[in-house]
C-alpha positions as CSV (number, residue, x, y, z in Angstrom):
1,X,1.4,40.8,-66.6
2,X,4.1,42.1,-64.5
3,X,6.5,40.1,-62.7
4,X,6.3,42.1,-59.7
5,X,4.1,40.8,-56.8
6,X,1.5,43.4,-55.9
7,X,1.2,45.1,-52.5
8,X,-1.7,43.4,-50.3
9,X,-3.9,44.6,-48.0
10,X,-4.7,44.0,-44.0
11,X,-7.2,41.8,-43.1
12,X,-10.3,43.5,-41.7
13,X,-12.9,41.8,-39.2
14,X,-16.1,43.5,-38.6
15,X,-17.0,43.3,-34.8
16,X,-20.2,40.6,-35.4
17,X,-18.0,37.7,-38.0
18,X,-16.8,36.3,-35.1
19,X,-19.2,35.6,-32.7
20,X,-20.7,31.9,-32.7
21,X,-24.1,32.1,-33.3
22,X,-26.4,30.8,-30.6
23,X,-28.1,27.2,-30.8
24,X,-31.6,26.9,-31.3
25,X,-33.5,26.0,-27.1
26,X,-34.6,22.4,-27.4
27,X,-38.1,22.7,-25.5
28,X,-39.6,20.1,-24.4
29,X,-43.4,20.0,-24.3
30,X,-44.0,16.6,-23.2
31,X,-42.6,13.8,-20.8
32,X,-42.9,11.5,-22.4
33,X,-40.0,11.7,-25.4
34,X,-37.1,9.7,-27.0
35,X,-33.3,10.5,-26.9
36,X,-31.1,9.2,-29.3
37,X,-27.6,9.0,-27.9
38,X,-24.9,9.3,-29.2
39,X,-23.7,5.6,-28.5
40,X,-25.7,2.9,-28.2
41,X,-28.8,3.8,-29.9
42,X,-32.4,5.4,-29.0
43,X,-34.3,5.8,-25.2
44,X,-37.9,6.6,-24.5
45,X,-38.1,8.5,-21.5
46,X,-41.4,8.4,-19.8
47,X,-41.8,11.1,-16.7
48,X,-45.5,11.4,-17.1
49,X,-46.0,10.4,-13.6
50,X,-44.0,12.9,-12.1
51,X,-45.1,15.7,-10.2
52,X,-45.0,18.7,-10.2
53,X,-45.1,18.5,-13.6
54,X,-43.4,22.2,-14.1
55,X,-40.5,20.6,-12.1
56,X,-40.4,17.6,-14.3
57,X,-40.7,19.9,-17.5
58,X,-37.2,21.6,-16.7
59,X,-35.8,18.5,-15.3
60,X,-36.5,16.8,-19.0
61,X,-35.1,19.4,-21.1
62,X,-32.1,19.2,-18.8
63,X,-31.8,15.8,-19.7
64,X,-32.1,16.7,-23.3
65,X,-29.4,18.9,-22.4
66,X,-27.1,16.6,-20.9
67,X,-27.3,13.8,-23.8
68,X,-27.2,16.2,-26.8
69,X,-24.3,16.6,-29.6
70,X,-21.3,17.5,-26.9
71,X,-22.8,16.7,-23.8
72,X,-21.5,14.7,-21.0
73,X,-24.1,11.8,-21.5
74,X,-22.8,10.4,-24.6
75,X,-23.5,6.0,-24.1
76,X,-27.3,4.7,-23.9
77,X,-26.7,3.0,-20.6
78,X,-25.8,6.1,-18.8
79,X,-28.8,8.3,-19.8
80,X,-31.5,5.5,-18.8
81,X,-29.3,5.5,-15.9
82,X,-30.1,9.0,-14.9
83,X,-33.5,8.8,-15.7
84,X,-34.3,6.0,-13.5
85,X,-32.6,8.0,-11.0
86,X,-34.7,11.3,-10.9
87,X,-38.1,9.9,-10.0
88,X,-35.8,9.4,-6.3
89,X,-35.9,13.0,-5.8
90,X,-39.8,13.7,-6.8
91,X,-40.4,11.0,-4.3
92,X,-38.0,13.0,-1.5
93,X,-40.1,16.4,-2.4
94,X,-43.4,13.9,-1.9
95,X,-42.2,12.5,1.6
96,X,-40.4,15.9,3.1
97,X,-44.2,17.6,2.2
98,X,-42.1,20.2,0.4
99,X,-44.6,22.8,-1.7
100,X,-42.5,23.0,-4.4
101,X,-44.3,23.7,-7.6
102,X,-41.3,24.2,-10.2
103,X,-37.3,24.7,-10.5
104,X,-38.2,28.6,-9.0
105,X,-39.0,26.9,-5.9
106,X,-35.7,24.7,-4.9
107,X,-33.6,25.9,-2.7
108,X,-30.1,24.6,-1.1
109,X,-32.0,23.0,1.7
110,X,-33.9,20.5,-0.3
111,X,-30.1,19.2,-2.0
112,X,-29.1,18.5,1.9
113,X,-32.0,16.8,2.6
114,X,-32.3,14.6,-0.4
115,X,-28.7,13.5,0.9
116,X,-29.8,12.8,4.2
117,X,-33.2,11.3,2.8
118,X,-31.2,8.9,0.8
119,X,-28.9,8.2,3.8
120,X,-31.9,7.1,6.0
121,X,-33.3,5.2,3.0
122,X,-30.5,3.1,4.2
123,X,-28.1,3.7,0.9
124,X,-24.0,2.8,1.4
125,X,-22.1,6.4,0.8
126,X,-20.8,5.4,-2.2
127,X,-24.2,3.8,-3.8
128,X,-25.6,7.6,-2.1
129,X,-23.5,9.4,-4.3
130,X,-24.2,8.1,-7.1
131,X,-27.2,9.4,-7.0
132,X,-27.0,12.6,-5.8
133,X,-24.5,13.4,-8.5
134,X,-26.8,12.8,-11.3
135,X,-29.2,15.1,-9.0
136,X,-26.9,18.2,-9.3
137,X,-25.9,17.4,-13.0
138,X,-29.4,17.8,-13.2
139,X,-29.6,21.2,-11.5
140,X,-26.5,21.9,-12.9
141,X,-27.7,22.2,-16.2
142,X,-31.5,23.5,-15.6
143,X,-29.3,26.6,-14.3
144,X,-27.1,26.8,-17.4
145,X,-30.6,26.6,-19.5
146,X,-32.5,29.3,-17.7
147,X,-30.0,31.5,-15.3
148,X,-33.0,32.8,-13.3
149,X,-35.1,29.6,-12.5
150,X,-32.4,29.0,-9.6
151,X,-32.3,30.8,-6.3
152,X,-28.3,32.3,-5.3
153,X,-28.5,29.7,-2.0
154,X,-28.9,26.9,-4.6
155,X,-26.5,27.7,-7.1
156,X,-24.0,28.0,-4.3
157,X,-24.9,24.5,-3.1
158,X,-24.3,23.2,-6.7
159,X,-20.9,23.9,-6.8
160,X,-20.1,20.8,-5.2
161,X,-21.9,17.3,-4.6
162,X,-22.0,16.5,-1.2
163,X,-20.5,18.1,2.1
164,X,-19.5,15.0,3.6
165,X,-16.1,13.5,2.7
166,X,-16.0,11.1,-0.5
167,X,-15.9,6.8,0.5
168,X,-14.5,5.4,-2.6
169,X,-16.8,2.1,-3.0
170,X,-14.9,-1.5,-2.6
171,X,-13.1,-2.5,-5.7
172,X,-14.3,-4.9,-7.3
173,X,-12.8,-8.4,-6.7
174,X,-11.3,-11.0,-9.5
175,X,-12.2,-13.9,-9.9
176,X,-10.2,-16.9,-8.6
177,X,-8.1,-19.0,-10.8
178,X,-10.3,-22.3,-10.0
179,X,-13.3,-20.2,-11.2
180,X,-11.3,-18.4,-14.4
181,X,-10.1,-22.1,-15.4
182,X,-14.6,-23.5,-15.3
183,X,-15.1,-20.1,-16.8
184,X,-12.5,-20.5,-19.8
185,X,-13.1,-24.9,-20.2
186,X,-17.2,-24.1,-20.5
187,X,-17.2,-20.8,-22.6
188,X,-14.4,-23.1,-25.1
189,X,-16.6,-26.4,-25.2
190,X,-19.8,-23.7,-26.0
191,X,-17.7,-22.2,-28.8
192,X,-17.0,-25.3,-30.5
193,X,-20.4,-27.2,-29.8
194,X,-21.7,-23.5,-31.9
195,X,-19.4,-23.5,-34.3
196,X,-20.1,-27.5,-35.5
197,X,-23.9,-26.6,-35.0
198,X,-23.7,-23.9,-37.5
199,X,-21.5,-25.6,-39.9
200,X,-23.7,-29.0,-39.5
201,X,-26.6,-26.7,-40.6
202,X,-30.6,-27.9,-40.0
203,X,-30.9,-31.1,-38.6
204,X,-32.5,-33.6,-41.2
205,X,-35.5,-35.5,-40.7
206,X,-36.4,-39.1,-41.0
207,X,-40.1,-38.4,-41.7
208,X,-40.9,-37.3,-45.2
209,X,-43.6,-34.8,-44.5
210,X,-41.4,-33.2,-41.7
211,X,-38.3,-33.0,-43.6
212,X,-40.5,-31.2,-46.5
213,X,-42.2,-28.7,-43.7
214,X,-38.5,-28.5,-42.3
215,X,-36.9,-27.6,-45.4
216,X,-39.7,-25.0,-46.6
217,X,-39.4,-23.5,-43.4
218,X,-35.2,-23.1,-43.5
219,X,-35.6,-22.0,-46.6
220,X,-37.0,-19.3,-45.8
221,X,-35.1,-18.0,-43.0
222,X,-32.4,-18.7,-45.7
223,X,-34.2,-16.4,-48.1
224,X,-35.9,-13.7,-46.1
225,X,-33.9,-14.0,-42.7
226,X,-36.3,-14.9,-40.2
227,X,-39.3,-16.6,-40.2
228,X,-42.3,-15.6,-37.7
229,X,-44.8,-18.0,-35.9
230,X,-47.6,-16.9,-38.4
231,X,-46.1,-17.6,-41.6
232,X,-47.5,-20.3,-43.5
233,X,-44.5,-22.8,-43.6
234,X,-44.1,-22.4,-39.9
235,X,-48.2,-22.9,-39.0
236,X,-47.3,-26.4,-41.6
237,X,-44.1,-27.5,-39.8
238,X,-46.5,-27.2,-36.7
239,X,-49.6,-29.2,-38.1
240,X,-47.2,-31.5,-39.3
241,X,-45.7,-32.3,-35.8
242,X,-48.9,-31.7,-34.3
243,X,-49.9,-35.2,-36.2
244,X,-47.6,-37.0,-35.3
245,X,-47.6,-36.4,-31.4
246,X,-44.3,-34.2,-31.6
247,X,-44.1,-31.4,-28.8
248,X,-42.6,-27.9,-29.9
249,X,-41.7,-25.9,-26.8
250,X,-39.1,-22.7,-28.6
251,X,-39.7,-24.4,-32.1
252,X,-39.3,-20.9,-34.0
253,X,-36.1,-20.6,-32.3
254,X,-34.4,-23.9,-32.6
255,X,-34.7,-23.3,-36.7
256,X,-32.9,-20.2,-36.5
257,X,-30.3,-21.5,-34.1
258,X,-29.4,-23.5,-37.4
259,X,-28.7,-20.5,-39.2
260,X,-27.7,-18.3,-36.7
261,X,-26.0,-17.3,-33.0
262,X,-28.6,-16.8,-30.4
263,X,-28.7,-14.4,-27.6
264,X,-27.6,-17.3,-25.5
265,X,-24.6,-18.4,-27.5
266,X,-23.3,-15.0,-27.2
267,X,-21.9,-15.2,-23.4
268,X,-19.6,-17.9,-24.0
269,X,-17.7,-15.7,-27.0
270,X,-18.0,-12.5,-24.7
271,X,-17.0,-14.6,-21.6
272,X,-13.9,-16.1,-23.7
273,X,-12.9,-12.9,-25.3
274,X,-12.8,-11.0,-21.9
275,X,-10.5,-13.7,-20.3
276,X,-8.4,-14.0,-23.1
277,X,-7.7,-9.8,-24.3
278,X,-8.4,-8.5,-20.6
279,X,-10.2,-5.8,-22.7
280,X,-13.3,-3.9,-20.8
281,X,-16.4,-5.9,-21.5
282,X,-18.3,-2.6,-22.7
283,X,-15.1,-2.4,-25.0
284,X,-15.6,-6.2,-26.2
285,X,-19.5,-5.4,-26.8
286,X,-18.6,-2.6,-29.2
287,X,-16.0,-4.1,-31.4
288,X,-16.6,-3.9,-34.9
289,X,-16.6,-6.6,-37.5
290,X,-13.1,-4.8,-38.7
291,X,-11.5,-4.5,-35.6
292,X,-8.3,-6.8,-36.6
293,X,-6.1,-5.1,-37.7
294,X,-1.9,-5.2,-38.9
295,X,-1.7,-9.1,-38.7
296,X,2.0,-10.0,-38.1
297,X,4.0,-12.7,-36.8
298,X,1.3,-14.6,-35.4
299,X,-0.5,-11.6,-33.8
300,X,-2.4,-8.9,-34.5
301,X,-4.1,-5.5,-33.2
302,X,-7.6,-5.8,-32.1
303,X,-9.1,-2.0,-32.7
304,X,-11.8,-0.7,-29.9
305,X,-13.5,2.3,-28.6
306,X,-13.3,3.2,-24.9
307,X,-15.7,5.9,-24.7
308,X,-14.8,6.8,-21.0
309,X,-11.3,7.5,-22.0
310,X,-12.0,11.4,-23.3
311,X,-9.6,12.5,-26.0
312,X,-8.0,9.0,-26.5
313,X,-11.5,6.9,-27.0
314,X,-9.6,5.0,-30.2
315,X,-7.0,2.4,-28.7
316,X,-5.5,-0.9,-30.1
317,X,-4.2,-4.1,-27.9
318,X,-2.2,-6.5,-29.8
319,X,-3.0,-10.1,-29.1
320,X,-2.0,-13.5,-30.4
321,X,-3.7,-14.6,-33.7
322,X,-3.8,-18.6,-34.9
323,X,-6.6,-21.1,-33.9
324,X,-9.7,-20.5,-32.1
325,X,-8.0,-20.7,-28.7
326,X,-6.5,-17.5,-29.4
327,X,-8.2,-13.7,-29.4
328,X,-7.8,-13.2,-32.5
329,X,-8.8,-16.6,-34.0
330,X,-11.6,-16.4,-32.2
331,X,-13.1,-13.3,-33.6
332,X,-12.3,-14.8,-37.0
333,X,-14.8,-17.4,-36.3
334,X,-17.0,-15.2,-34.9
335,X,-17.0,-12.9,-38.2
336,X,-17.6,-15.9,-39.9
337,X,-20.3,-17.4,-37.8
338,X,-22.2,-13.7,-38.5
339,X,-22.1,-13.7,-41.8
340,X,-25.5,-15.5,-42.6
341,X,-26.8,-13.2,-40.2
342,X,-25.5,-10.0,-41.2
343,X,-26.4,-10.3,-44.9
344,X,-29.9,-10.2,-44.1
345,X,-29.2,-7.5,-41.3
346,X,-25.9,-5.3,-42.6
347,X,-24.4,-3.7,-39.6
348,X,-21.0,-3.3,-38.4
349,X,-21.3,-4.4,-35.2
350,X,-19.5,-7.6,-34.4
351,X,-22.2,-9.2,-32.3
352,X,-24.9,-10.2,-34.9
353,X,-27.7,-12.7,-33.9
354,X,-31.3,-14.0,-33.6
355,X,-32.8,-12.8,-30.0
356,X,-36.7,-12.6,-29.0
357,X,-37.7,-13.3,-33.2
358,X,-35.5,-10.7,-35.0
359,X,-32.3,-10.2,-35.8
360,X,-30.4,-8.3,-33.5
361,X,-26.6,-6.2,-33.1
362,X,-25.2,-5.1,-30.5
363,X,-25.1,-6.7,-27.0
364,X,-27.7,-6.1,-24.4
365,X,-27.3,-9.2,-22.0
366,X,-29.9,-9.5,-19.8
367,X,-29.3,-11.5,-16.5
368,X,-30.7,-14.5,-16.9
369,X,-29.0,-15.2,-19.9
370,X,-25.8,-15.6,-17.9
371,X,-27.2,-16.9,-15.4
372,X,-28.5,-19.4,-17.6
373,X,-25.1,-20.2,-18.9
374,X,-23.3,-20.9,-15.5
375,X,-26.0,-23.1,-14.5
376,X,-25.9,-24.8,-17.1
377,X,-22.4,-25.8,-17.0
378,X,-22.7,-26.3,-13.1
379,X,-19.5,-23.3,-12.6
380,X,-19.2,-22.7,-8.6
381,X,-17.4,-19.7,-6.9
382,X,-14.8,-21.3,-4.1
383,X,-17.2,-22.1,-1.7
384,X,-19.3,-24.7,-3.6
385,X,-22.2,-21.7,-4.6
386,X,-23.3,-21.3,-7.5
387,X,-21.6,-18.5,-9.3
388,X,-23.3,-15.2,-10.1
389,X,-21.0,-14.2,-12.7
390,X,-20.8,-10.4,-13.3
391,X,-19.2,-9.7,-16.6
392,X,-17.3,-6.5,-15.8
393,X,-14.5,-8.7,-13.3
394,X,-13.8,-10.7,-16.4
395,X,-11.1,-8.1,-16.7
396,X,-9.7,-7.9,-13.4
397,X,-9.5,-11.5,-13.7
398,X,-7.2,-11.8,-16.6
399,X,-4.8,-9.4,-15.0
400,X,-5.1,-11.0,-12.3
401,X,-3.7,-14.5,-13.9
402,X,-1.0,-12.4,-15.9
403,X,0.2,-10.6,-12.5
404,X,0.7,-14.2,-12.0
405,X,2.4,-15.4,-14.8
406,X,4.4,-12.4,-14.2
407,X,5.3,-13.5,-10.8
408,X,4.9,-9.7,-9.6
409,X,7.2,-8.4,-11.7
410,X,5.2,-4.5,-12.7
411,X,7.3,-4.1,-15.4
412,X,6.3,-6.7,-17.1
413,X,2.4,-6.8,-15.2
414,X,2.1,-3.1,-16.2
415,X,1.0,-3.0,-19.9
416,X,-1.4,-0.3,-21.2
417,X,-0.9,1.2,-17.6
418,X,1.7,3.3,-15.4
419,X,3.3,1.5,-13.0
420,X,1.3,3.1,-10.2
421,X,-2.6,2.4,-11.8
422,X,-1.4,-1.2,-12.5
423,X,-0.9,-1.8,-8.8
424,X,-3.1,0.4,-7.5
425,X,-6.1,-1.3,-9.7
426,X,-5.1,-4.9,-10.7
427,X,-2.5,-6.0,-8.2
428,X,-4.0,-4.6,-5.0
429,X,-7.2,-6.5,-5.1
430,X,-8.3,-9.1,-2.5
431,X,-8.0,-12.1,-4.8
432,X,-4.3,-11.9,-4.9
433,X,-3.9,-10.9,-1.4
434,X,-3.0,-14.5,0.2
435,X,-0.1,-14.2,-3.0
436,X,0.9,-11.0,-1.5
437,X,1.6,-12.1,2.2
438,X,3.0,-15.2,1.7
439,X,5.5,-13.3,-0.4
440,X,6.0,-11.1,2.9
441,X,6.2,-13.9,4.7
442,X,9.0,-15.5,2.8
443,X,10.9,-12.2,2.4
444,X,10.8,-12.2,6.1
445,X,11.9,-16.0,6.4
446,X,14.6,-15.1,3.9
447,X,15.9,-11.6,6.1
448,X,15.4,-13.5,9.2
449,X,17.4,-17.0,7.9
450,X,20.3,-17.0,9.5
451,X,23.7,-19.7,9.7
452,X,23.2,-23.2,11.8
453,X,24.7,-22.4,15.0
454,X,26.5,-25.3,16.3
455,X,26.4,-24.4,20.4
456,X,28.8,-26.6,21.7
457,X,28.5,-27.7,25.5
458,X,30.9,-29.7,27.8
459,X,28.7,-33.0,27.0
460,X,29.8,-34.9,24.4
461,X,27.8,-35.7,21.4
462,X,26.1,-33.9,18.4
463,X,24.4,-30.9,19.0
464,X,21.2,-29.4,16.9
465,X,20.8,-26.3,15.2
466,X,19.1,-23.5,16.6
467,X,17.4,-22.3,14.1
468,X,15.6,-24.5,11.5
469,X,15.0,-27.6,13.4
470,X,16.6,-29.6,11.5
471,X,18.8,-33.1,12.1
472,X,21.3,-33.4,14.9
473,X,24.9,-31.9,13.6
474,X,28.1,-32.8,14.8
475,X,30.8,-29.8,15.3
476,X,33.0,-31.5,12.9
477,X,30.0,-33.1,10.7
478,X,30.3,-29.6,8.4
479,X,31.5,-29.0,5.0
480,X,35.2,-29.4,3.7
481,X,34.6,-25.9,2.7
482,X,36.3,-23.8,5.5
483,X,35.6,-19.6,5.5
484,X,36.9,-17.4,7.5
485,X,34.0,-16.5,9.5
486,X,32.1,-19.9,9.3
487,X,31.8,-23.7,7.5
488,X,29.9,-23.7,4.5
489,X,27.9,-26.5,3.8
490,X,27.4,-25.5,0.1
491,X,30.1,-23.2,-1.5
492,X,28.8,-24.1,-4.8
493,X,24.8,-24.1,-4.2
494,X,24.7,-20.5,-2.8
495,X,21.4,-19.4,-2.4
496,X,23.0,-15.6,-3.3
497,X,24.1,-17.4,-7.1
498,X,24.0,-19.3,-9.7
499,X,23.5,-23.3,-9.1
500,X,27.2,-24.8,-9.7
501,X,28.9,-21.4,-9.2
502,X,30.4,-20.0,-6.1
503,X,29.1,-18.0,-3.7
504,X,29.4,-14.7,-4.8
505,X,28.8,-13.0,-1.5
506,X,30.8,-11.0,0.6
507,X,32.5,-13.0,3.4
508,X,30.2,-11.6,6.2
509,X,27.6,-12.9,4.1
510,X,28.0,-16.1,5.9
511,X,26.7,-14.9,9.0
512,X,23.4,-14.7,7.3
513,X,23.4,-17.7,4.8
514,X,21.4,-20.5,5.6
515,X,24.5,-22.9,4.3
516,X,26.8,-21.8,7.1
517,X,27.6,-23.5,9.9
518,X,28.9,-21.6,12.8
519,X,30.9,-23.7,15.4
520,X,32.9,-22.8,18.6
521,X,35.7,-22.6,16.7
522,X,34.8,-20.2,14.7
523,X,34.2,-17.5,17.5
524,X,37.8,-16.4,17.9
525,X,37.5,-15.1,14.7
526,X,33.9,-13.7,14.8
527,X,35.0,-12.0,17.9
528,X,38.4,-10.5,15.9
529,X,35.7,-9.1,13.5
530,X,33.2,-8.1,15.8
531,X,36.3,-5.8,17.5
532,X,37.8,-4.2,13.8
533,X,33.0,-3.6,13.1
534,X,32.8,-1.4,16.7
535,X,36.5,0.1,15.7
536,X,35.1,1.7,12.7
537,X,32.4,3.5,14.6
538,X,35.5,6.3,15.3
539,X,35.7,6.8,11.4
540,X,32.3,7.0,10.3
541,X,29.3,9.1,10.6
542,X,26.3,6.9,12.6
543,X,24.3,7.0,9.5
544,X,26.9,5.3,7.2
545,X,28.1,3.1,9.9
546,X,24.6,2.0,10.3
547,X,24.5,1.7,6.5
548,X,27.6,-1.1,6.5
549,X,27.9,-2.9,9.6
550,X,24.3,-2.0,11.3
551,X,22.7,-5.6,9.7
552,X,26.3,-7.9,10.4
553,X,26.7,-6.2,14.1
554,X,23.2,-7.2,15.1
555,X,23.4,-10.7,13.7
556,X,26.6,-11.4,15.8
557,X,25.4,-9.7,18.8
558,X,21.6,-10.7,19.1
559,X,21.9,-14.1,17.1
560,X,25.4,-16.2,17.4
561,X,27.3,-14.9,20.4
562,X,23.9,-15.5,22.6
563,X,23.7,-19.3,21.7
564,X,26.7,-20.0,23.5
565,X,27.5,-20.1,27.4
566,X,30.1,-17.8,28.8
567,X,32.4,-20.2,29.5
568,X,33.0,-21.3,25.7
569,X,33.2,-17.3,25.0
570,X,35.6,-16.7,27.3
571,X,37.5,-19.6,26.5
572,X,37.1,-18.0,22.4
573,X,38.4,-14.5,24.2
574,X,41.3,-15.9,25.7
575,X,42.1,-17.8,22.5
576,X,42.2,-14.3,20.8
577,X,44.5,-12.4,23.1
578,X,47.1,-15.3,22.9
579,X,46.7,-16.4,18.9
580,X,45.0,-13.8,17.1
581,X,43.3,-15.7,13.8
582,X,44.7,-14.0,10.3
583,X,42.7,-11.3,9.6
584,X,40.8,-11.5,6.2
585,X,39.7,-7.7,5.1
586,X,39.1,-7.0,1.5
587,X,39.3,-3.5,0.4
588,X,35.5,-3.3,0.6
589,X,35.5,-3.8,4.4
590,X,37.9,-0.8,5.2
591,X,36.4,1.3,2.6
């Protein structure tokens, strides 16, 4: 064999290798069919009723469409949602009297008046367009199955939604601190009231025949999982109360309640996790039993899948990790309170538990559950009422308490955000409105807080401030500390510095500290500096004079020189044109 590398040859395509070959039409023969999404698990779609049924045939493979491998409809939840949303339009085409007999037969008129029909149904724009978006999804993709089914009017009206500008809906509220803090002390006293339930294990019994009927019974939801009304030890345990007068309302599920979490115990876990991680609580119901992750230093990385966020759906939040007060000591008991349940039914969902006499994973809360909860625990929204909790503000409600713990600062508020999104979505909400103007209003205390102006008047005795109200002052009642421009009354507890330091401020700072005190005295020299301020004008441009002295100018001539009479001012006047005061000016000022 030679040494010498052999000449190669050019790649050649033939015309055809290239070309994708085309996926098999999913018809759809029936309406009544079930869709297995990609998240979430399997849907039976019933649109039996619908009519006409041509119509309702395209409108179902469309959906078959739209929630196959690749398709925008990817979560469970969001299918059903557009499927309980199409039987709005058959009853439109119903009520308008339209003869519309399949896809062939739609035209851009009917889109218009569905969104006018829905308007006068007495829909809010932004619940409206929900709606009509799924609508022309819909038609969207019966056009993308079959090009010719749709007229050239229509398919021009699908390119967009709606005519009429967008109204972005309300966004949704947090909750108030008084209701996070019922919130977080119920959902903690429910986590460990569980957790010493399960550890206690089944209740014994003082009876002899019951506590052998009880322990047949556990022992074979130990064994097999679950036990069913009809088995034999559970038709004993119930003969065996039966004789003895015993009641036994939810029997079957207060034996698995020994063994297991129940639907119910699930909301305080999912409750606590939201408030404590701030994650999204479709996140929270889709962690997996491995989602800890890189434990260090007493935290640790909670892994979760935010399907919405396309092209980035795997993230990771790092959280604090130690007792059961913490995020990630809490899901560390909640692995460990699963694990009877999820060796009798394996799954690697976090949320494993007995619901409606199986063993269920996955969360699919209904509403009274929660309702349940709150009511149970008595929590009340800020007006007394009973609290219809909604899960999803859980979030908004944790950033809200970290915006203030953070006192406002984005920097630090903005985590997994920009800037921007973190205010725009978390801080601008209407819970932490009443923060957001008393902060304005004490910004504008602070700008508007000027010196105590001593005005001086031929009466003797003290005279009051005119600005804060405060106790009568003396004109020689000030500080020892003597400024140029004013008294201080503390040098060394500036409001501008450090407690114990001195003021750090420029010396026409003083005429808008709230420690100076500005007597008659003092005008000669305000005036002196009120003359070199309009002097400067000459030198620089109206923009940078504006800039320096603009602030300092208006104080002295809208604040100070008005709180005294003429006569003290032009007593201060002549008292400048005979003894001029020395002239402080650092560098900055003639710079």
């Amino acid at each position: 064999m030679s040494a010498r590398p052999r000449k190669g040859r050019r790649v050649g395509f033939c015309p055809g290798e290239g070309a994708v070959p085309a996926a098999p039409r999913d018809t759809v023969a029936g309406l009544r069919f079930t869709i297995v999404a990609q998240h979430g698990g399997s849907l039976l779609v019933d649109f039996t009723k619908l009519r006409p049924r041509s119509l309702a045939l395209a409108f179902a493979q469309a959906l078959r469409g739209l929630a196959g491998f690749g398709g925008p409809l990817g979560v469970r939840s969001t299918v059903k949602a557009y499927a309980t949303s199409l039987p709005r339009f058959f009853q439109y085409l119903a009520a308008a009297g339209e003869r519309v007999s399949g896809p062939q037969d739609l035209r851009a008129r009917h889109v218009d008046g569905f969104e006018a029909w829905l308007e006068a149904q007495g829909l809010s724009r932004p619940h409206l367009f929900t709606v009509l978006v799924k609508v022309v999804a819909w038609l969207r993709q019966v056009a993308a199955d079959d090009p010719q089914l749709i007229a050239p009017d229509l398919r021009e009206r699908l390119r967009y939604v709606s005519a009429k500008p967008f109204q972005p809906s309300r966004p949704r509220d947090a909750l108030s601190p008084f209701v996070a803090r019922q919130l977080r002390d119920a959902a903690r006293a429910d986590v460990l009231a569980i957790a010493a339930r399960l550890l206690a294990g089944p209740p014994a019994e003082e009876d002899p025949e019951l506590a052998r009927a009880s322990a047949a019974a556990h022992a074979v939801i130990a064994e097999h999982g679950v036990l069913a009304a009809h088995d034999p030890e559970m038709m004993q345990l119930y003969r065996a109360r039966w004789r003895r007068g015993l009641k036994s309302p939810q029997l079957v599920e207060r034996l698995h309640e020994a063994h297991y979490l129940t639907a119910g115990d699930i909301v305080p876990f999912l409750v606590l996790l939201a408030l404590e991680t701030g994650l999204e609580i479709e996140c929270c119901k889709t962690l997996s039993v491995d989602c800890l992750r890189n434990a260090s230093a007493g935290t640790v990385e909670i892994a979760y899948l935010k399907r919405r966020a396309r092209g980035a759906e795997r993230k990771a939040i790092r959280v604090r990790d130690g007792g059961s007060a913490t995020p990630g000591g809490l899901i560390r008991r909640l692995i460990e309170l699963t694990a009877a349940a999820r060796r009798h039914h394996p799954s690697d969902s976090l949320w494993v538990y007995y619901r409606w006499g199986a063993l269920s994973a996955g969360i699919r809360q209904p509403r009274p559950t929660i309702d349940a909860w709150t009511a149970r625990h008595g929590v009340t929204d800020d007006e007394g009422r009973p609290l219809r909790l909604v899960l999803s503000s859980l979030r908004k409600t944790h950033k809200a308490l970290w915006y203030l713990k953070a006192e406002g600062r984005m920097a630090r508020f903005a985590v997994g955000h920009t800037v921007e999104v973190a205010a725009r979505h978390y801080a601008d909400v209407p819970a932490l409105r009443p923060l957001h103007e008393a902060t304005v209003a004490a910004a504008l205390e602070d700008a508007l807080a000027g010196p105590r102006i001593i005005a001086e008047s031929d009466a003797p005795g003290p005279e009051t401030a005119d600005g804060d109200g405060g106790p009568p002052i003396s004109p020689d009642a000030v500080s020892p500390q003597e400024l140029w421009l004013a008294s201080c009354r503390g040098f060394f507890a500036s409001p501008f510095g450090d407690a114990g330091a001195p003021c750090p401020t420029p010396f026409w700072g003083c005429l808008a500290c709230a420690n100076a005190v500005i007597a008659a005295r003092k005008l000669p020299a305000i005036l002196g500096f009120l003359a070199f301020v309009e002097n400067e004008r000459a030198g620089l441009s109206a923009a940078d004079w504006a800039a320096k002295f603009g602030e300092v100018h208006a104080r002295i001539t809208r604040q100070i020189l008005p709180a005294f009479s003429a006569t003290v001012l032009d007593q201060a006047r002549a008292s400048l044109a005979d003894l001029p005061p020395a002239i402080y000016l650092p560098p900055e000022a003639r710079a």
